[in-house]
Phi, psi and omega in degrees: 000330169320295190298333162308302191277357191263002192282278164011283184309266179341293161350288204281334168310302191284003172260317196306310181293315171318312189286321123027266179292332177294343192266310160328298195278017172266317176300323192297298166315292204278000161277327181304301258265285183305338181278291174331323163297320138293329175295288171333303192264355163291310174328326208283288189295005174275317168267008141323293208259011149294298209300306208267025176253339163309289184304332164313247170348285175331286187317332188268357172265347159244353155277357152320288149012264195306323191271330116018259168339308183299293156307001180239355153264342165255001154311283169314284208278340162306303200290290223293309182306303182309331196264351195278331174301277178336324210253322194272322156289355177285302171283359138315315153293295175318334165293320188280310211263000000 
């Protein structure tokens, strides 16, 4: 029976340490697991706040745009009203004189 218990013992060793290592390597994963969720959500929040200053910008870049535009569509109408003046004192003069 000696040679039986000592096999067991060698058995049973070798389950306790398998299972040992198996209860590691499940932390290990679940330590991987948990870090990979943070990193993931810092990108997530990096590229948040890349998108919204991307978005910041745009706006302050077509409401530049837009005031551009604006002035220069009332430049051109200040210009359009004067020469329309201009053309209607002209002919005013020409009528009278």
């Amino acid at each position: 029976m000696g040679l039986m218990d000592t096999i067991k013992g060698w058995f049973g060793g070798a389950k306790e340490q398998g299972a040992d290592m198996a209860q590691k390597a499940e932390d290990f994963a679940e330590d991987a697991v948990d870090t990979a969720r943070e990193k993931a959500s810092d990108v997530m929040d990096s590229a948040k706040d890349a998108g919204s200053d991307a978005v910041d910008t745009a706006r302050e870049k077509a409401s530049d745009v837009m005031d551009s535009a604006k002035d220069a569509g009332s430049d051109a109408v200040d210009t359009a009203r004067e020469k329309a003046s201009d053309v209607m004192d002209s002919a005013k003069d020409k009528l009278e004189g």
